[in-house]
C-alpha positions, 0 to 999 in steps of 0.5 A: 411158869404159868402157875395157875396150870402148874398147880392144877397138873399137880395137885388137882389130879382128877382126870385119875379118879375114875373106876377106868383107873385101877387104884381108883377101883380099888377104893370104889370096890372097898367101900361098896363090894366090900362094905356089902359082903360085910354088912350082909354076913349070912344073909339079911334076916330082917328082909327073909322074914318079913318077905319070902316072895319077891316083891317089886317094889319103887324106890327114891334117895331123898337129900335131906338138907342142902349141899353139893351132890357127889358120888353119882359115878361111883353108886353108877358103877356099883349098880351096873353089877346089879341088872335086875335093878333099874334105877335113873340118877336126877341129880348128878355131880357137883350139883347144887342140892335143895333140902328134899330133893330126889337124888336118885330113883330105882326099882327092883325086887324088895330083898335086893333093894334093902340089901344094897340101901346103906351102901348107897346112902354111905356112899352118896352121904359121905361123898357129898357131905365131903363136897359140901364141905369144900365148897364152903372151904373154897368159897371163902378162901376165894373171896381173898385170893381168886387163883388159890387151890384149895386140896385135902389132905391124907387124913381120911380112911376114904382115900381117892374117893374123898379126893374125888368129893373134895374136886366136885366141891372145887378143890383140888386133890394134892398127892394121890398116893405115896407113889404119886410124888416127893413129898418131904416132912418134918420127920423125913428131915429129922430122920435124915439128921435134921440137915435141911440143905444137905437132904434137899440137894440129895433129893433133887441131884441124885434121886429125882432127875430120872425117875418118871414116876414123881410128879411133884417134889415138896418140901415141908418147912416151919419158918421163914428162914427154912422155906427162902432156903428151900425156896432158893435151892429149888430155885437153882435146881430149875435154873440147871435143868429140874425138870420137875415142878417144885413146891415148899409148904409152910405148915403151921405158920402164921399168915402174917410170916407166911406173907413175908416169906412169900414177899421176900421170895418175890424179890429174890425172884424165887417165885418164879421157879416156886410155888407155895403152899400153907397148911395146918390147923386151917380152917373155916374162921381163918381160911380167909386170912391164909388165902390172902397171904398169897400162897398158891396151895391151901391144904387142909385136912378138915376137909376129909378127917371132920366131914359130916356126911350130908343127911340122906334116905330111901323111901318107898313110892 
């Protein structure tokens, strides 16, 4: 098992987060198309008043501070609906950014221009303070352990497009949706009436040999005697012909278990039909500390639920 390929086939789905993929437009066309119709009600008084005429006019997106740059295909596909405006990106994603540097440049009439300028700068900020957060996430947590992929997690009212910003800060994705794969958590478990064993096996004997759509199966565990367990069943399952790849994640564990336990997987040769992921409450101060576990998967809901947006503007030539 090459667990490097593995992991990044599973949980850094990025080949998907583009607007050729139809979910993927659905979440673009929420907070652009969406956001415009909203934010414009019956018309941009301000903009009415001030300029009666049209006014062609020059104007530059300025970052204002540093940080990694992301949102160039999304604003890209919002303003190929606009033709009347020209505009040329001198940034582009996943790009390094320097305080005071010009991002993108666009000229247009006046009334257009100041109608489309907040949805522009919440895409562009919000995609990039995203990225930029990961990136300082992945960087330390690479310092511990090279091959670790770092993913955000659900907790986020943006969706594929946080997604998408944490892969251009050198994350991964993890599951892109409900649909996308078997994921088993705390309250699937006590739902089910707490039988760890017993769900899991239904799990993989009766619902997942055939169905194509399940890209992964996970199972959620909070101590080491239920991650071997997990750990032990999935073992089995491959050894009998589970073609699906399979993941157990220790949520909330300290790293110094979540070490033991992948040790002792090791021996008991688990690893080698298992990968492992850590989350819950990690973050910038212990990210390290998780990394150096050894685990393969480190994901973190900081990334896309605490995100600041990254300082952004439109100025006039």
């Amino acid at each position: 098992m090459n667990r490097v390929l593995l992991k990044h086939c599973t949980h850094a789905q990025a080949s998907r987060l583009t607007p050729r993929d139809p979910l993927y437009r659905k979440w673009v066309d929420q907070y652009t198309f969406r956001e415009l119709k909203k934010d414009l009600g019956l018309g941009d008084l301000t903009t009415e008043v001030c300029f009666p005429k049209k006014k062609i006019i020059n104007v530059f997106v300025i970052a204002k501070e540093a940080g990694i740059f992301a949102g160039e295909q999304e604003t890209k596909y919002f303003l190929r609906k606009f033709p009347a405006i020209r505009w040329k990106f001198l940034k582009h994603d996943g790009m390094p950014l320097k305080n005071k540097d010009i991002v993108l440049r666009m000229r247009g009439s006046v009334d257009l221009l100041m109608k489309i300028e907040r949805v522009i700068l919440n895409l562009l900020g919000r995609m990039s303070g995203v990225a930029t957060t990961t990136n300082r996430f992945v960087k330390k947590a690479k310092k511990k352990n090279r091959s670790v992929l770092v993913t955000p997690t659900r907790k986020t009212l943006w969706g594929l497009l946080d997604k998408r910003a944490c892969v251009l800060g050198g994350g991964g994705t993890h599951r892109l949706g409900l649909d996308n794969a078997v994921l088993i958590k705390h309250n699937h478990l006590k739902a089910a009436g707490g039988n760890l064993q017993k769900l899991l096996r239904h799990v993989i004997l009766r619902q997942a040999q055939d169905d194509k759509r399940i890209k992964f199966i996970e199972i959620e565990v909070r101590n080491k005697k239920d991650a071997l367990m997990a750990s032990r069943i999935f073992t089995e399952a491959q050894q009998h012909g589970l073609k699906i790849p399979c993941f157990v994640m220790l949520d909330n564990v300290a790293p110094r278990e979540i070490t033991e336990t992948i040790r002792e997987a090791n021996i008991k040769k688990f690893s080698k039909y298992v990968l492992f992921e850590a989350s819950g409450r990690i973050s910038e101060k212990n990210i390290a500390a998780y990394a150096k576990t050894g685990v393969d998967i480190l994901s973190v809901g900081a990334l896309t639920h605490s995100s600041p947006m990254l300082d952004m503007s439109m100025r006039i030539v």
